[in-house]
TIZATOR-828002 format. One line per 2 residues: number of its first residue (from 1); their letters; for each residue x, y, z of C-alpha. Coordinates in Angstrom, 2 decimals. Layout:
NUM = A = X:Y:Z  ...
END
This chain:
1 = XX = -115.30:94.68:-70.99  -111.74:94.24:-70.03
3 = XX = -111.53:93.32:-66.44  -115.02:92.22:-66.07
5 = XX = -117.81:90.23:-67.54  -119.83:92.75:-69.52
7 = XX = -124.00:92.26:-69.21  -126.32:91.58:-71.83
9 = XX = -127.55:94.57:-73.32  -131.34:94.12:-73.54
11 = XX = -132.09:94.44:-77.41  -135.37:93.04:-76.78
13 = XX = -137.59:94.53:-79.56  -140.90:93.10:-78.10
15 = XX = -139.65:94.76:-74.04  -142.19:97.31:-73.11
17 = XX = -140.94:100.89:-73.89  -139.40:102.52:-70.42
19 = XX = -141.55:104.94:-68.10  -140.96:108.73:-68.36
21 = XX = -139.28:108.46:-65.17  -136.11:106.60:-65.63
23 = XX = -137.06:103.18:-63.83  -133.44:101.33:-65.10
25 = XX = -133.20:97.59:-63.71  -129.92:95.55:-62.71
27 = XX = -130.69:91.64:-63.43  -128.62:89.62:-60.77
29 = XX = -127.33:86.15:-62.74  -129.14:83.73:-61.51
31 = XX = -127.82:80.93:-58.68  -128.57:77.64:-58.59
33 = XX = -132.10:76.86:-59.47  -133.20:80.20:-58.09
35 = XX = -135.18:82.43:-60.70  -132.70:85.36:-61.28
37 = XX = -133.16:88.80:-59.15  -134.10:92.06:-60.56
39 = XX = -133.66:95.56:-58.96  -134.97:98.28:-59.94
41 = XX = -134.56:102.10:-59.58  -132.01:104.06:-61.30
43 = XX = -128.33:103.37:-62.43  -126.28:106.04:-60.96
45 = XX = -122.93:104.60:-62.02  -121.20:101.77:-63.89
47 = XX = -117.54:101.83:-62.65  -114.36:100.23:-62.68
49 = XX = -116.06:96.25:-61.74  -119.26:97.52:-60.14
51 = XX = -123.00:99.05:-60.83  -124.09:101.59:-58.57
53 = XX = -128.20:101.38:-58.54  -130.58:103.93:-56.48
55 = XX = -133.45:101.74:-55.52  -134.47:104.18:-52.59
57 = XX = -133.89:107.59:-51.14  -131.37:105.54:-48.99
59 = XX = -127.98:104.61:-49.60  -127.90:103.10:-53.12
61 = XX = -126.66:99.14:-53.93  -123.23:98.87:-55.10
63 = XX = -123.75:95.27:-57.23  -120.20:93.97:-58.57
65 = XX = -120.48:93.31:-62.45  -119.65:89.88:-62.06
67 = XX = -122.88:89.01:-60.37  -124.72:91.09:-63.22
69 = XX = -126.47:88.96:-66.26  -128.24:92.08:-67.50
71 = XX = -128.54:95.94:-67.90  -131.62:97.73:-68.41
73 = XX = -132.06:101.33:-68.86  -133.27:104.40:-71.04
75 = XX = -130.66:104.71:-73.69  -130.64:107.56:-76.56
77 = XX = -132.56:106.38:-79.68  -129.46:106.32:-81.79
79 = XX = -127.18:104.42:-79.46  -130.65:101.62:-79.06
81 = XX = -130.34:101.10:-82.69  -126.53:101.44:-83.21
83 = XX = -126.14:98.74:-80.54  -128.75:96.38:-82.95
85 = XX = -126.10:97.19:-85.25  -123.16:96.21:-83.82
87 = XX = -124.98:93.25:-81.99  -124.65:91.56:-85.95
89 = XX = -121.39:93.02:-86.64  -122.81:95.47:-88.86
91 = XX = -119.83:97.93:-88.26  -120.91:100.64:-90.85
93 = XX = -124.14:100.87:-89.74  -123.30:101.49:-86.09
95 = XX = -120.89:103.22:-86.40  -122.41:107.02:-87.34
97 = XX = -125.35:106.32:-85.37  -122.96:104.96:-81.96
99 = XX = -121.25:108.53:-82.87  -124.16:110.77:-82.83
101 = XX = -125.70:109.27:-79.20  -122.26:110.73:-77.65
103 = XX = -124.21:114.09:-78.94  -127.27:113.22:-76.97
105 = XX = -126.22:111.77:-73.60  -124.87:113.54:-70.55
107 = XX = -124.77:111.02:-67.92  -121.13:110.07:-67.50
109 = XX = -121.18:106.25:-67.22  -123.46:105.72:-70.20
111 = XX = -121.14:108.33:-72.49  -117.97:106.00:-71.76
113 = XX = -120.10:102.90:-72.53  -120.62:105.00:-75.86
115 = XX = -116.99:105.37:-76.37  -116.14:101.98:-75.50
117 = XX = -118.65:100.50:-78.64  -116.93:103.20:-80.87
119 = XX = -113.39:101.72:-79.53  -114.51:98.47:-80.84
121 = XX = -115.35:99.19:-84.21  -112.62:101.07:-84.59
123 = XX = -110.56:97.89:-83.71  -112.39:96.18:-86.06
125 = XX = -111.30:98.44:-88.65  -107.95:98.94:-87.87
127 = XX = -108.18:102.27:-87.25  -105.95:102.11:-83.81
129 = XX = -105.00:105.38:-82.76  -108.43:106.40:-82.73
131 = XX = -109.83:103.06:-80.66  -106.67:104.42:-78.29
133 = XX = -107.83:107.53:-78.15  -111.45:106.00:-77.17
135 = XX = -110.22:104.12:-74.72  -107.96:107.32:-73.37
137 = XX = -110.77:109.24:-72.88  -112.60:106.13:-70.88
139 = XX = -109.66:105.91:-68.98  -109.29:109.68:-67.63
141 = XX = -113.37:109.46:-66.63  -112.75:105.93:-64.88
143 = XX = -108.95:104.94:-63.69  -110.09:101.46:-63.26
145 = XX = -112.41:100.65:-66.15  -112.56:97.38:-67.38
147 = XX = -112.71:98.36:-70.91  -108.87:98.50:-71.33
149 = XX = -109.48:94.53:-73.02  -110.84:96.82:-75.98
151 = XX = -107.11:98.66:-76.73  -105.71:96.70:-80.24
153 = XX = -103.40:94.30:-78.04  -101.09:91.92:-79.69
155 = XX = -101.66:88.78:-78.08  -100.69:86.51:-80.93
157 = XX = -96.94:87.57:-83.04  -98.10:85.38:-85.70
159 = XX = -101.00:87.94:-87.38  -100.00:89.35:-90.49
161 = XX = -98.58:92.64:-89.99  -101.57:94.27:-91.68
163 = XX = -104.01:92.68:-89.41  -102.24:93.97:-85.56
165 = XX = -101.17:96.94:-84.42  -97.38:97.43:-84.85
167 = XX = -96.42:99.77:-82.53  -93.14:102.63:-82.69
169 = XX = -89.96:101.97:-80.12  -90.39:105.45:-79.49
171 = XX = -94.26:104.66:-77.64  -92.21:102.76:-75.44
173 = XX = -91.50:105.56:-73.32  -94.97:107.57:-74.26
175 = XX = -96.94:109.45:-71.57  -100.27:107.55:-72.36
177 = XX = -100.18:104.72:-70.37  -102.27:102.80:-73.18
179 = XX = -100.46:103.58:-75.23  -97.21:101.64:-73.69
181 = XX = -99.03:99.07:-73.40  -100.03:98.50:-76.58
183 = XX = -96.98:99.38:-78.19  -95.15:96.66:-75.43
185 = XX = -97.83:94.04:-76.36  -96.61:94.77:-80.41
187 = XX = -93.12:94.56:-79.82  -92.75:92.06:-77.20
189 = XX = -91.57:89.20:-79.57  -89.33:91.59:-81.89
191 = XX = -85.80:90.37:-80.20  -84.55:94.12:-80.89
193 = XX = -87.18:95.27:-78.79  -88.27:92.51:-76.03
195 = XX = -86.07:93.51:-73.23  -87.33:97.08:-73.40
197 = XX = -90.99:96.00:-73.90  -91.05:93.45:-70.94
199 = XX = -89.12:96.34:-69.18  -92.38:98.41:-70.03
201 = XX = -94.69:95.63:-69.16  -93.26:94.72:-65.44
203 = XX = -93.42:98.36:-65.02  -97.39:98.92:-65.64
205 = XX = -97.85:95.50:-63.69  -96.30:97.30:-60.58
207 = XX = -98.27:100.23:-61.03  -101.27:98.81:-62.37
209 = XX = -104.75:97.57:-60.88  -107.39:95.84:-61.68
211 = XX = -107.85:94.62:-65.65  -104.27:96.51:-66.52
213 = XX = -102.31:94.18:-63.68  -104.24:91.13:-65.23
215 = XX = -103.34:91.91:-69.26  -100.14:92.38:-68.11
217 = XX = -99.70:89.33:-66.57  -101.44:87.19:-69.19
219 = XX = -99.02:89.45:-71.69  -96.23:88.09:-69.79
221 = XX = -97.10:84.64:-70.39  -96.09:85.10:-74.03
223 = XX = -92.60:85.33:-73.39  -92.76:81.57:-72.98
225 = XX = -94.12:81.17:-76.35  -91.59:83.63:-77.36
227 = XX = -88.49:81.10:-75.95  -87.09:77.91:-77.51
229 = XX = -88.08:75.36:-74.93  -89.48:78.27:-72.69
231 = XX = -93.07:76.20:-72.26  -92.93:74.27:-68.89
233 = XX = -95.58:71.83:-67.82  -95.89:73.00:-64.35
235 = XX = -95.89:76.58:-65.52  -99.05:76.16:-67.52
237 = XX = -100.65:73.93:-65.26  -100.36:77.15:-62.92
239 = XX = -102.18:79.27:-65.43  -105.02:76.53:-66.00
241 = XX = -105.54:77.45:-61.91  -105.13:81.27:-62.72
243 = XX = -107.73:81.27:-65.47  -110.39:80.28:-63.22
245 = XX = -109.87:83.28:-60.88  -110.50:85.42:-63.85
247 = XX = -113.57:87.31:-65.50  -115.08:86.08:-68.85
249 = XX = -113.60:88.61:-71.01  -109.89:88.50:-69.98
251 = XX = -110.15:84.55:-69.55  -110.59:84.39:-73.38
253 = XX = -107.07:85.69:-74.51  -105.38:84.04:-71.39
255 = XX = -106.74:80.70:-72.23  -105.76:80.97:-76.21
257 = XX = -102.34:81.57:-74.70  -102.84:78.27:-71.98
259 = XX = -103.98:76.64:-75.75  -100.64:77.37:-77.83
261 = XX = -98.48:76.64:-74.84  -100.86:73.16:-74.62
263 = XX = -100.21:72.67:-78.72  -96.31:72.55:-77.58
265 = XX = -96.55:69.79:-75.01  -98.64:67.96:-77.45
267 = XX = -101.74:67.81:-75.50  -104.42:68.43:-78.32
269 = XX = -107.32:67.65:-75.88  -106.67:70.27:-73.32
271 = XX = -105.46:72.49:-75.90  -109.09:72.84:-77.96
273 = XX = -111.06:73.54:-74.97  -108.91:76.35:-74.04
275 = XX = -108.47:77.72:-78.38  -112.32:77.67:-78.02
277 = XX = -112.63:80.01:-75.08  -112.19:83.40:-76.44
279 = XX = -114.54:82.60:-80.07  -117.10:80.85:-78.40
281 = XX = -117.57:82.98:-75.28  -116.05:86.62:-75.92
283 = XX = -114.79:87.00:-79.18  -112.24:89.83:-79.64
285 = XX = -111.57:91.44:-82.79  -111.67:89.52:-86.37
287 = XX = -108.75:88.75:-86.86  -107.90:87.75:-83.67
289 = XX = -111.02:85.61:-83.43  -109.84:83.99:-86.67
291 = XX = -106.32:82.76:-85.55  -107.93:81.39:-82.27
293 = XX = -109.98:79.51:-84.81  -106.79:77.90:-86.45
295 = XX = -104.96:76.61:-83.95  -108.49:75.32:-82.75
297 = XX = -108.38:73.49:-85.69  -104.92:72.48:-86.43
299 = XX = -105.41:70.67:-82.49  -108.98:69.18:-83.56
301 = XX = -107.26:67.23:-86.11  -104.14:66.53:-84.03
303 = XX = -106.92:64.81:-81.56  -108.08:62.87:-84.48
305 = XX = -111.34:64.92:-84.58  -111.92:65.71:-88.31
307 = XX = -115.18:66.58:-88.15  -114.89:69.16:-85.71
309 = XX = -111.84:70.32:-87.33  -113.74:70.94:-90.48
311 = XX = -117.09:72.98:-88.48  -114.40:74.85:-87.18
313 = XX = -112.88:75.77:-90.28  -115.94:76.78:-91.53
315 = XX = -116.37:79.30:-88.56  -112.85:80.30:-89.17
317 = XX = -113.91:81.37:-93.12  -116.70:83.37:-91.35
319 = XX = -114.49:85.59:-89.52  -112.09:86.18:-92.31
321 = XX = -114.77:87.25:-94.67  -115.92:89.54:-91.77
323 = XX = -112.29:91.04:-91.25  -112.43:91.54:-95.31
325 = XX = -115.26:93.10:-94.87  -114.49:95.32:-91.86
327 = XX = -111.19:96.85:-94.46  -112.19:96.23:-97.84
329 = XX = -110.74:99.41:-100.13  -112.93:102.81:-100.11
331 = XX = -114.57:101.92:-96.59  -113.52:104.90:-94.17
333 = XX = -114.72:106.64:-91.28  -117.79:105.21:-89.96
335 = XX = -117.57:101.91:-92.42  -117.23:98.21:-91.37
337 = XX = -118.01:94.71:-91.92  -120.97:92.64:-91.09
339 = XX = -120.76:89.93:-88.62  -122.88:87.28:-86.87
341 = XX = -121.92:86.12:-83.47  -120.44:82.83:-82.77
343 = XX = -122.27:80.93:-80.16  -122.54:82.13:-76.93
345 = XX = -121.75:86.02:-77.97  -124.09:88.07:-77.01
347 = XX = -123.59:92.02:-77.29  -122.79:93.18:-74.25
349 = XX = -124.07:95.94:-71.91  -121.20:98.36:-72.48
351 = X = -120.83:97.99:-75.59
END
C-alpha cells in the first residue's frame, strides 16, 4: 500500500478453485483498448514496488506493481475469508481469522501481506502501537515496502485528539524508524515541538527511499498549512505537478493536503477534486476518511454546489458511524466496525 498502487485482491466467489500445483497469475492493467494481460506461473515475491512471477524454469518476470490490476494466488482458507471481511469493513470479523492465517503460511511475501491487513485494522481501532509494531515487522522482512502508508500518520492537526495518534517528545529520538515518523507526523503542528519534529522529518527524507522519502515530503507540505500566510500559489501549483508523478495510495493524502491549501486561496473548484481523492479512490482510516469528507463539503457549498454538498455529507455520516463502530466501549482485541467501501475502493491485494 504505501508507495505503490496495491492490486485487487480477487474475492471472486464464483473463480474456479486453484490447481494443486500453485498456478498464481499476475493481471497486467490493461492499455488502451487492449484486453488486459495475464501471466501465469508462480509468485515468488511481492517486494518493495515490484512482483516477482516464475512463469518458466528461466529467469522469472520482475512486473512493477504499478502496471499490476490484479493478484491471484492460493491463499490460506482463513486469510480468503478474513479478506471478505475486511473487503466490507467488517473489522471484528477479520480480524481473528487475518490472525490465525499468519499460523498457516510460510511463504515470506504473503505473511507480510498478512501483517499489513492486521496493521490496518488495528488503525482502524486505534490500537497504534500494535499497527506499529505490524508494520515494524514488515519493515525488517522488506526495507522498502510500500506498506509504510498503513503506520497511524497525522496528516490532518485538526482530528480530535481521541481519533489520531498523539505521539511522546521522547519518540522523537526512538530507534524505530516508524516510529519517528509517526511521532514527527503527531507533533509537527504542536509549536513546542515543530522544530524538533521537522528536524526528525528532513532527517528520514535524507535517509529515506522509496514510499518513506515521499510521506515525508508530502508531511512537509503541512508546515504551510501550519504558517499564517505560509500557502503560496506557485507552491501548490508545484504539488498539483508532483501529485501526478505519484502512486494511487500516497496521491490520496498529498492531494487532501493540495485541497486545504486550495480552500485558503479560495479556489473551491480545484479544491473538491483534490478533498475527493483519498475517499473516493484509497480511503485511509475512518476518521481520516471522514475529515477529507468535510472539507469536501464545506468547498462543495463554497462552489455553490448544494446538492453535492449534501451526498457528501451523507457519505461523511457513513464513515463516522463506521469509526463509532470500529471503538465503541467493550470492543477489544480482534473487534471492529463494519464498513462499506466508497466508490472506487476495492480491497486490495496486500491487504
Amino acid at each position: 500500500m504505501a508507495g505503490c498502487p496495491n492490486p485487487v485482491m480477487a474475492q471472486d466467489d464464483t473463480a474456479p478453485e486453484p490447481p494443486a500445483v500453485s498456478m498464481d497469475q499476475v493481471e497486467l492493467r490493461p492499455v488502451g483498448l487492449r484486453r488486459a494481460k495475464v501471466l501465469s506461473g508462480v509468485i515468488e515475491d511481492v517486494v518493495a514496488e515490484s512482483v516477482v512471477i516464475r512463469r518458466t524454469a528461466g529467469a522469472p518476470d520482475i512486473v512493477p506493481l504499478r502496471d499490476v490490476a490484479t493478484l491471484r494466488f492460493q491463499k490460506p482458507v482463513d486469510y480468503e475469508a478474513g479478506l471478505k471481511h475486511l473487503q466490507n469493513y467488517r473489522w471484528s470479523e477479520a480480524l481473528p481469522l487475518i490472525t490465525k492465517a499468519l499460523d498457516e503460511e510460510q511463504r515470506p511475501w504473503v505473511i507480510r501481506e498478512i501483517r499489513a491487513a492486521r496493521a490496518e485494522i488495528f488503525r482502524a481501532q486505534r490500537r497504534y502501537d500494535e499497527c506499529i509494531h505490524e508494520v515494524e515487522q514488515i519493515l525488517d522482512s522488506d526495507p522498502d515496502t510500500r506498506h509504510l502508508l498503513l503506520l497511524p500518520l497525522v496528516w490532518d492537526e485538526r482530528l480530535e485528539e481521541s481519533a489520531r495518534y498523539t505521539g511522546r517528545a521522547d519518540d522523537l529520538q526512538a530507534d524505530s524508524e516508524c516510529r519517528r515518523l509517526v511521532t514527527a507526523t503527531a507533533l509537527l503542528h504542536e509549536s513546542v515541538h515543530q522544530q524538533r519534529a521537522e528536524e526528525v522529518l528532513r532527517g528520514l527524507k535524507r535517509n529515506g527511499r522509496g514510499s518513506l522519502g515521499t510521506i515525508v515530503e508530502l508531511q512537509l507540505w503541512r508546515l504551510s498549512l501550519l504558517t499564517k500566510g505560509g500557502i503560496r500559489e506557485l507552491a501548490v501549483a508545484q504539488w498539483q505537478v508532483r501529485l501526478h508523478e505519484l502512486q494511487r495510495e500516497l496521491r490520496g493524502p498529498g492531494e487532501w493536503i493540495c485541497g486545504r491549501a486550495l480552500m485558503v486561496l479560495n479556489d473551491y473548484d480545484k479544491a473538491l477534486p483534490a478533498l475527493l481523492w483519498m475517499p473516493s479512490v484509497a480511503p485511509l482510516d475512518p476518521a481520516s476518511t471522514a475529515a477529507a469528507l468535510q472539507d469536501a463539503v464545506m468547498a462543495a457549498k463554497q462552489a455553490g454546489r448544494p446538492g453535492e454538498a449534501a451526498a457528501l455529507s451523507m457519505e461523511r455520516e457513513l464513515w463516522l458511524s463506521r469509526m463509532a463502530q470500529a471503538n465503541a466501549p467493550g470492543k477489544t482485541a480482534g473487534k471492529a466496525a463494519d464498513r462499506t467501501g466508497s466508490a472506487g475502493d476495492q480491497r486490495n491485494t496486500e491487504k
